[in-house]
MIROTI-775951 format. One line per field, with one value per residue: z, x, y of N, C-alpha, C, O in turn; residue number from 1. Coordinates in steps of 0.001 Angstrom, whole numbers. Layout:
residues N
n_c3 = Z_...
n_c1 = X_...
n_c2 = Y_...
ca_c3 = Z_...
ca_c1 = X_...
ca_c2 = Y_...
c_c3 = Z_...
c_c1 = X_...
c_c2 = Y_...
o_c3 = Z_...
o_c1 = X_...
o_c2 = Y_...
nr = NUM_...
This chain:
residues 141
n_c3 = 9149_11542_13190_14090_14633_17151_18032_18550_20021_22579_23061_23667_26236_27604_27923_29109_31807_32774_32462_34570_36930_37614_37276_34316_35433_36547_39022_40569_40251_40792_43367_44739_44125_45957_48647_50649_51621_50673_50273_48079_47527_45599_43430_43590_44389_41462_40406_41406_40797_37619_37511_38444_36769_34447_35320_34861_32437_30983_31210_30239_27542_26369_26493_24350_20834_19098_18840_18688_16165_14991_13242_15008_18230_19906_21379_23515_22587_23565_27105_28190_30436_29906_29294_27261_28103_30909_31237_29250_30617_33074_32157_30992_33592_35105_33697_33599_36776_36845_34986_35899_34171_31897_29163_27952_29534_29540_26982_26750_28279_26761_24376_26138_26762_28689_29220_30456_29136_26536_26431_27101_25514_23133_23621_24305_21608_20430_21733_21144_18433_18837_19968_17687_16084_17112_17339_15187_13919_15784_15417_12460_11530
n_c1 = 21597_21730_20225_22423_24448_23080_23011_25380_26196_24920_25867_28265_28217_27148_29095_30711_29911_29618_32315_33169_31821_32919_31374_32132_34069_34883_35077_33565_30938_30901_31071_29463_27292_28261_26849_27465_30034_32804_30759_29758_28142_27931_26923_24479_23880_24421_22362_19736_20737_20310_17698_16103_16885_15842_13198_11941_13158_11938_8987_9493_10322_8034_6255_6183_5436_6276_9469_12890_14211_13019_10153_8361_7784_9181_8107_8164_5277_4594_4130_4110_5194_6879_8016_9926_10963_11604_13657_15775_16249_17114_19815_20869_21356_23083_25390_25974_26106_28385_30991_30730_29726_27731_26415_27131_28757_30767_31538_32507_34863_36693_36522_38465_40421_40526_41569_40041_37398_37684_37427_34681_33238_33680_32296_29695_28926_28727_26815_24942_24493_23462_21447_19505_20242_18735_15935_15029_14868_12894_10787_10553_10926
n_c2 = 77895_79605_77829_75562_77009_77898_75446_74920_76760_76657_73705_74061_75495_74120_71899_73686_74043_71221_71096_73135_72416_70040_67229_66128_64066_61443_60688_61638_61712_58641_58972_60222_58065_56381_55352_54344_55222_56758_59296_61787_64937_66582_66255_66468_69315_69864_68937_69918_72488_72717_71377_73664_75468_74520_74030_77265_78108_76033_77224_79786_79075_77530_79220_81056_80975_79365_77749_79471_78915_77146_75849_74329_73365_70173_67957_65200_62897_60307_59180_57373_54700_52050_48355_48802_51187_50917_49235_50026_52114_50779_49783_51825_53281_51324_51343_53714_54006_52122_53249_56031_57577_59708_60423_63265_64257_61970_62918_65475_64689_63353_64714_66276_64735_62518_59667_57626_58101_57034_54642_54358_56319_54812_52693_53596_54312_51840_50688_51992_51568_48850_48869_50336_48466_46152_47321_47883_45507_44386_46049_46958_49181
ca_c3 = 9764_12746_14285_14068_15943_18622_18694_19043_21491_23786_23566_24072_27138_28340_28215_30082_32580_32908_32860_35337_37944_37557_36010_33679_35851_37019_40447_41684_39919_41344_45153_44431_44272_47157_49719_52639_51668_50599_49417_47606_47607_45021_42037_44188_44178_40418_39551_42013_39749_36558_37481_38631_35655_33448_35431_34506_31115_30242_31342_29215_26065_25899_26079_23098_19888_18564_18800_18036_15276_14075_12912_16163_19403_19623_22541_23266_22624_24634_28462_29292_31446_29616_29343_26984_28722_32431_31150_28660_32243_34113_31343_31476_35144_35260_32512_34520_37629_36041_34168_36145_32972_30885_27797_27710_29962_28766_25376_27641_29159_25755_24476_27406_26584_29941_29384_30736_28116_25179_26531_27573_24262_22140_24484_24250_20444_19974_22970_20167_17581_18774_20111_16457_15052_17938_17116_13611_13519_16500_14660_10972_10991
ca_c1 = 22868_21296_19765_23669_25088_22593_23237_27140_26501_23905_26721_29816_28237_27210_30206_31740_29358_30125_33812_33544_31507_33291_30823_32803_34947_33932_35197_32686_29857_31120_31571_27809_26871_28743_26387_28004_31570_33248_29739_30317_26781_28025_26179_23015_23760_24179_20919_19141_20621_19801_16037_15779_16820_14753_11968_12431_13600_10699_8105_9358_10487_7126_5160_6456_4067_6944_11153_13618_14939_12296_8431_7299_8069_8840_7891_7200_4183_4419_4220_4123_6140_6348_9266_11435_11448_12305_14540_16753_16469_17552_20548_22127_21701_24136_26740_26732_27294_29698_31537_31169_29739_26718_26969_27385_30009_31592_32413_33745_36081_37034_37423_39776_41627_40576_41960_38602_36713_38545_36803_33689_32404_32803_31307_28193_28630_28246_25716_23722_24531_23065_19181_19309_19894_17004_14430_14336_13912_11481_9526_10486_11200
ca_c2 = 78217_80222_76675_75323_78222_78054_74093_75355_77795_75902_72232_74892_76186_72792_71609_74143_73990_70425_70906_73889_71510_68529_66721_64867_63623_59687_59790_62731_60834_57402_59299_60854_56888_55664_56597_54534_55432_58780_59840_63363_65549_67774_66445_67199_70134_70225_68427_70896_74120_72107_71213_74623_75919_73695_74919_78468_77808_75044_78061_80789_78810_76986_80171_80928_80296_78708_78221_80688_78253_76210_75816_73649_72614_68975_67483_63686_62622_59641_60005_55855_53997_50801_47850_49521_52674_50600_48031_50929_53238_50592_49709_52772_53457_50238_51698_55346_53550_51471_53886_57083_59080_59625_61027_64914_64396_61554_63657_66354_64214_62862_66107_66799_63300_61610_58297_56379_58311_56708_53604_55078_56550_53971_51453_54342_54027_49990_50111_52707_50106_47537_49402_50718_47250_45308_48228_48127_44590_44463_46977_46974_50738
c_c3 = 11214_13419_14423_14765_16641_19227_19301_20108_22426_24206_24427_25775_28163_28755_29182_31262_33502_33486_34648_37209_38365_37372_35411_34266_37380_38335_41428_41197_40641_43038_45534_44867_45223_48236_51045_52593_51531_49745_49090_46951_46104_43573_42542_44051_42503_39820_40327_40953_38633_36544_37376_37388_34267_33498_34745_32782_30134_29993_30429_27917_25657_25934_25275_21974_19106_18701_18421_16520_14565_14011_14143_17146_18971_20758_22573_23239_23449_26261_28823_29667_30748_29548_28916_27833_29828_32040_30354_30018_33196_33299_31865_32535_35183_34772_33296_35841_38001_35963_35222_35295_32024_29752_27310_28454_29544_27041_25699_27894_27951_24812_25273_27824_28097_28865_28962_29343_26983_25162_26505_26399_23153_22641_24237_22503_19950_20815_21780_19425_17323_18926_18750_16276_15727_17400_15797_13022_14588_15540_13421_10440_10597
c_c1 = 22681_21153_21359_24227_24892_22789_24947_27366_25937_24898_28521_28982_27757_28334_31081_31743_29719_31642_33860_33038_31389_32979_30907_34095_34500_33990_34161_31118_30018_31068_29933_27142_27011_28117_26668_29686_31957_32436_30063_28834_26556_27579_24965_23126_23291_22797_19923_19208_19948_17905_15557_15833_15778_13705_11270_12528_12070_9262_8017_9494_8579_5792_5223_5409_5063_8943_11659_14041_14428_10806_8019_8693_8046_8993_7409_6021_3429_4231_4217_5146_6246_7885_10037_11883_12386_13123_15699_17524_17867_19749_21674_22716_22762_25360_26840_26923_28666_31403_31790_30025_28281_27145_27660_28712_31055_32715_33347_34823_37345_37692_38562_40883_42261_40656_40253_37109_36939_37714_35564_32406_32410_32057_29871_27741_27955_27119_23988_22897_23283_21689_19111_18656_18525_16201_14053_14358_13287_10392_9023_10689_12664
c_c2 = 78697_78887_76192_75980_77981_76379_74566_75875_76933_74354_72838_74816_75326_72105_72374_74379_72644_69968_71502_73127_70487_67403_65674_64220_62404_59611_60917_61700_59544_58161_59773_59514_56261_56497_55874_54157_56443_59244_61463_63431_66592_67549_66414_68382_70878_69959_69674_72189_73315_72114_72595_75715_75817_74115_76265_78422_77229_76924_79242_80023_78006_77826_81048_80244_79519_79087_79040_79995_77236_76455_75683_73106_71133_68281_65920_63648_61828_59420_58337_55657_52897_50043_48278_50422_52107_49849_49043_52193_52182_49880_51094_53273_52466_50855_53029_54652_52806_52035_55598_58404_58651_60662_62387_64593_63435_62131_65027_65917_63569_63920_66470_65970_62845_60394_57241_56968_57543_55049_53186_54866_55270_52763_52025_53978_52780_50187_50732_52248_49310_48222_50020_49306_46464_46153_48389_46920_43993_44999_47039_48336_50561
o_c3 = 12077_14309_15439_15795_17420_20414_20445_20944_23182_25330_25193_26461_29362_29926_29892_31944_34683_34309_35626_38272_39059_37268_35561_33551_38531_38976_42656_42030_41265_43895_46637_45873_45593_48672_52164_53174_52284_48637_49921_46210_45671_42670_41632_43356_42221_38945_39509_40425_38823_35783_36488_37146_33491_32548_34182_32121_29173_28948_29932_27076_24515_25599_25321_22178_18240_18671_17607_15653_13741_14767_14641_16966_18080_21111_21864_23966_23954_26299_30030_29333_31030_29687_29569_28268_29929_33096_30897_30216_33700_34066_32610_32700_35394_35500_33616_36158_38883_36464_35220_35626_31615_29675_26458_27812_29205_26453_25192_27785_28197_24522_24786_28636_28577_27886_28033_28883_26346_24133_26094_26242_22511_21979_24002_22142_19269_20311_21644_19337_16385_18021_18801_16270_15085_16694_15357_11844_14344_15068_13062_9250_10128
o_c1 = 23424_21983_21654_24622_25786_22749_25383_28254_26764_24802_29368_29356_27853_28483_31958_32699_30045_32053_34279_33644_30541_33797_30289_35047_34076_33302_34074_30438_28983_31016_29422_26436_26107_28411_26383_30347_31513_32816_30594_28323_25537_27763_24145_22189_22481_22244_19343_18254_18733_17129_14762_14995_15242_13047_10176_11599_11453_8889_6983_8665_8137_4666_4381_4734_4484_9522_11007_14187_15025_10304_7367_9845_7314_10139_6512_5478_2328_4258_4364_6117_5173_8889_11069_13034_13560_13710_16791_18600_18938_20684_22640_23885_23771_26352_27981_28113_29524_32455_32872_29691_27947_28072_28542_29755_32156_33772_34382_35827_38536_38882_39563_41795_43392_39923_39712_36190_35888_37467_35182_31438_31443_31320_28934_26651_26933_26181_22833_21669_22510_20861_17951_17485_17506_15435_13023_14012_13048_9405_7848_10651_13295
o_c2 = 78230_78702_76820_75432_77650_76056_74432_75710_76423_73860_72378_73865_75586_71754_71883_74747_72766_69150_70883_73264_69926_66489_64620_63907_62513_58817_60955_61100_59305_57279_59579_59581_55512_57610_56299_53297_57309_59624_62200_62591_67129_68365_66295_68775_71761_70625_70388_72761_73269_72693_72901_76584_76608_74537_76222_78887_77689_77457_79688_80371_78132_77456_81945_79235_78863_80172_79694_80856_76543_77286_76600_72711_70703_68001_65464_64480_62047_60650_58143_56336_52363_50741_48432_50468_52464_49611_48872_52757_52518_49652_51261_53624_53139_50855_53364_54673_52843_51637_56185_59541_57539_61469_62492_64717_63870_61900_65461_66620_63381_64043_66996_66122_62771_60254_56641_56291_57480_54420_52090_54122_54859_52032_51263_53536_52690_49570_50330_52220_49118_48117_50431_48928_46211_45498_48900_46834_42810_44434_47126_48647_51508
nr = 1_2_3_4_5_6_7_8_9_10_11_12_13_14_15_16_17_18_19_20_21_22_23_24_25_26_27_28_29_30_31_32_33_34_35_36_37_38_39_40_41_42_43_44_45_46_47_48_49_50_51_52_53_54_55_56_57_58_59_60_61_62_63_64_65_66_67_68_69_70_71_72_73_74_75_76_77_78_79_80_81_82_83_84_85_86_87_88_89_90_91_92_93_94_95_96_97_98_99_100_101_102_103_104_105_106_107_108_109_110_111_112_113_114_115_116_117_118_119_120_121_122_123_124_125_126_127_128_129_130_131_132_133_134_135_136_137_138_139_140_141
């Protein structure tokens, strides 16, 4: 029940973070992109606090002998670069410049019954779909 909470608290406070710095809202992300039109800086700014945070964050939680809420850390294992990774990278980079929205915020905005969300998420859903259905018969998992 405790790990549930802290997922509650930690997506609440994302979200509101999101909301509070506009975020989920496509045309600051789309103005972020347009860098020789009405380019808007202000999700630099956000990725700047974010990293910075992460920084900070990564350093104390992983000197920790273990989570507040579970046995083990779970960290990738992997560290390559390889086709899936660049060809799924370069996928969604397309659909957030597309669209405006990657996921956290897209469900914000959906939550908050933006319109373009309604379109958004389930486009994210089928898009899920389908790398489910290729990877498990690529692989056989």
């Amino acid at each position: 029940m405790k790990r549930i909470l802290a997922a509650l608290l930690a997506g609440t406070l994302f979200g509101v973070g999101l909301a509070l710095s506009r975020m989920s809202d496509p045309t600051v992300i789309l103005g972020f992109l347009d860098l020789f039109g009405h380019f808007d800086p202000s999700l630099a700014f956000v990725l700047a606090g974010a990293v910075g945070t992460t920084l900070v964050g990564f350093r104390i939680a992983l000197g920790r002998q273990r989570p507040l809420f579970a046995d083990e850390f779970q960290v990738p294992a992997s560290r390559a670069i390889d086709r899936p990774l660049v060809v799924g990278s370069a996928i969604f980079g397309i659909g957030w410049g597309l669209s405006g929205y990657c996921p956290g915020p897209a469900l914000v905005a959906l939550a908050g019954g933006v319109g373009t969300a309604f379109v958004v998420v389930p486009a994210m859903i089928v898009g899920s779909l389908v790398q489910r259905f290729v990877f498990q018969n690529r692989t056989g998992v």
